[in-house]
C-alpha positions, 0 to 999 in steps of 0.5 A: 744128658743133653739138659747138662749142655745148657749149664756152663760149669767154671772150674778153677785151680786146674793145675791141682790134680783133684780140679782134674778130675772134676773137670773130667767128671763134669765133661764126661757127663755133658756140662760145657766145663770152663777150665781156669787156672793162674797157671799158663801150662796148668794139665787141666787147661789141657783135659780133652774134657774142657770145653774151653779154657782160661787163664786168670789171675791168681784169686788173691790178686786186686783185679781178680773180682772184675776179671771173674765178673766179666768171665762170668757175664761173656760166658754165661757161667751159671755154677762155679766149682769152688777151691780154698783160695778162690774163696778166700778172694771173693769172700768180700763179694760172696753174696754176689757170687753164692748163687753161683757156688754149689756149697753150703750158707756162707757163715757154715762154709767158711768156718770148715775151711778154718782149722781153728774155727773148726776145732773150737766148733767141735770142741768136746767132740770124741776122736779129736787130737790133743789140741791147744786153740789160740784165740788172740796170737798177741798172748802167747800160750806158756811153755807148760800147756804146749808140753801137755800136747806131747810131742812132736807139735803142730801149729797150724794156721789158716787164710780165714784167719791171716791179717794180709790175705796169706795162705794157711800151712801146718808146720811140724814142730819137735817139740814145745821150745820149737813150737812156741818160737814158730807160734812167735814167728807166726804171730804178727801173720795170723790173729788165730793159731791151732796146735795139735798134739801127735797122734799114731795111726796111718791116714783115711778118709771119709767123704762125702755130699750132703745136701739140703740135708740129705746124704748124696753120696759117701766113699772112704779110702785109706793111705797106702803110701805118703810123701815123704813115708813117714806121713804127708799127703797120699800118693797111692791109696785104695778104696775102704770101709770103716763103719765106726769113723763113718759114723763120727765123720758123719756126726760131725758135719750134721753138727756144723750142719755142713751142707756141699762136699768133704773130705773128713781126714782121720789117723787110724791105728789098726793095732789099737782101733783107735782113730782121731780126726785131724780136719777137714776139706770143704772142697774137692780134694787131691785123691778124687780120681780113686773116687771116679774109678771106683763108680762114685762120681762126687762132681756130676752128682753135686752139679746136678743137685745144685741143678735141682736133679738130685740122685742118690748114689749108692751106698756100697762101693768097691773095696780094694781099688787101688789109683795112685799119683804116679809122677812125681808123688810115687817117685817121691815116695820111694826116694823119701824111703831110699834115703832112710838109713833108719830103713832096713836095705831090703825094705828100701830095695822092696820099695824100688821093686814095687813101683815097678810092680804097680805101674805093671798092674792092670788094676792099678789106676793112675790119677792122669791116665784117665779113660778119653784122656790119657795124652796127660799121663803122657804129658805128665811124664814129660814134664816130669822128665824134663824137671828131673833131668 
């Protein structure tokens, strides 16, 4: 619509494949999109959908803040697409910056980006993992009361909660003697410290866009591979329902009184139906094409809410559409199972043959060919060549 050509539209960390698709997003519907990136060759900066482009330095740098400033005033940026480490830099100019930004209250906001703000909000809730919270890394916790999470371990840190502006990470611990050495290590680094016990299940999401207190938009999907196989991030997953964990997702982020998009992430067995949620995404997240793809279109309906237009999306989408992540993240996949002697051969050599079937599937979508814009799958590819190699 021609009003979107009079609201320029920042879109930071085009490198990541879920800015991508907000920058296509946006594009498509008519917003001047201003693509930003610390990366030189980011793919986003490339997008045929960016009106302009950017490079800047990485949000935790000194001269961040001035640089952004002076973007914002020479372009007439008037909203920002937010990612976690753009707003782990600004925090300190966030009511500067918050008519900018199409989220929700600061205090709400950053308490979803903290694992361990989140879970001691959501304490007592049902459908939550084994889960020890460390209020003070100077104590340690005993032996005993990581043993009771199970095993394997979690720990699992964040920015919000790191004593030098470092970024959060989860690392995967065998058991509690593992855990407890990594908790020491990490200590010194982060005031606050999340640990999480095992839980069985394959992974799905639940997403969403509320705002003002009113539910916009909904999509669920559910992880048909992950890097490596035996869990990690999606790299081909298809659109899915599953009322129960829409209900729980949704109980929650009213009871954070949440208010922008999420990504609720959950594991769910099929054998047993019984799912826990593992945490949450206060941004656009890395599988939002397979949203675009199946009509709902998270990006133009956030901007044009923030814009005072909102429309509510319907509430049933597709089932069964398939998008993965092509290169590198299905080679991945499939080499991370290659290499599996625990694997029978012919599972292995079934994984080979797949990739193949898949990339030969008309309604297979792949995260960068997308509709006005496939010279980045191209690119993609080359690159990809080109690291292999």
């Amino acid at each position: 619509m021609s009003w979107r050509r009079n609201h320029p539209v920042m879109v930071v960390e085009a490198q990541t494949t879920g800015a991508l698709a907000v920058i296509r997003s946006l594009g498509r519907a008519g917003y001047p999109v201003h693509a930003v990136s610390h990366q030189v060759g980011a793919l986003g900066l490339l997008s045929r959908f960016a009106s302009a482009h950017a490079v800047a330095p990485h949000a935790s740098e000194p001269g961040y803040l001035d640089w952004l400033r002076r973007y914002v005033d020479a372009h007439g940026i008037e909203a920002i697409v937010p990612s976690e480490s753009f707003l782990l830099g600004i925090r300190a100019a966030f009511a500067e910056l918050a008519h900018l930004l199409p989220t929700g209250n600061e205090e709400v906001l950053y308490a979803g980006m903290s694992k361990y703000d989140l879970f001691s909000q959501l304490a007592g809730a049902p459908h939550l993992p084994p889960t020890l919270l460390l209020a003070d890394t100077r104590v340690l916790p005993s032996l005993h009361a990581l043993e009771r999470l199970g095993a394997p371990l979690y720990v699992k840190s964040d920015g919000t909660h790191a004593t030098a502006g470092e970024a959060g990470h989860v690392y995967a611990c065998a058991d509690a003697d593992a855990a407890l050495l990594r908790i020491q290590k990490l200590a010194p680094r982060f005031r606050k410290l999340l640990v999480q016990g095992h839980v069985n299940g394959r992974g799905v999401g639940a997403f969403f866009l509320r705002w003002k207190g009113e539910l916009l938009a909904e999509f669920m999907h559910r992880r048909l591979h992950e890097v490596p196989h035996t869990g990690g991030v999606s790299s081909l997953r298809e659109s899915w329902f599953h009322p129960a964990i829409r209900e729980d997702a949704l109980d929650k982020l009213r009871a954070m009184r949440w208010g922008g998009v999420a990504m609720m992430e959950y594991r769910w067995d099929p054998e047993t139906e019984r799912f826990h949620f593992l945490e949450m995404n206060g941004r656009f997240w890395g599988s939002l094409h397979l949203a675009l793809q199946s009509g709902v279109d998270f990006p133009r309906l956030l901007l044009d809410a923030f814009f005072g237009r909102s429309e509510r999306a319907p509430a049933d989408f597709p089932l069964g559409v398939r998008c993965r992540h092509t290169f590198p993240m299905e080679v991945q996949y499939v080499w991370s199972r290659l290499k599996d002697a625990q694997l029978p051969v012919r599972a292995r050599a079934w994984s080979a043959l797949e990739f193949f079937l898949l990339g030969a599937d008309p309604r297979v979508y792949s995260d960068l060919s997308f509709a006005g814009d496939r010279g980045l799958w191209v690119e993609g590819l080359r690159r990809f060549a080109a690291e292999f190699l």
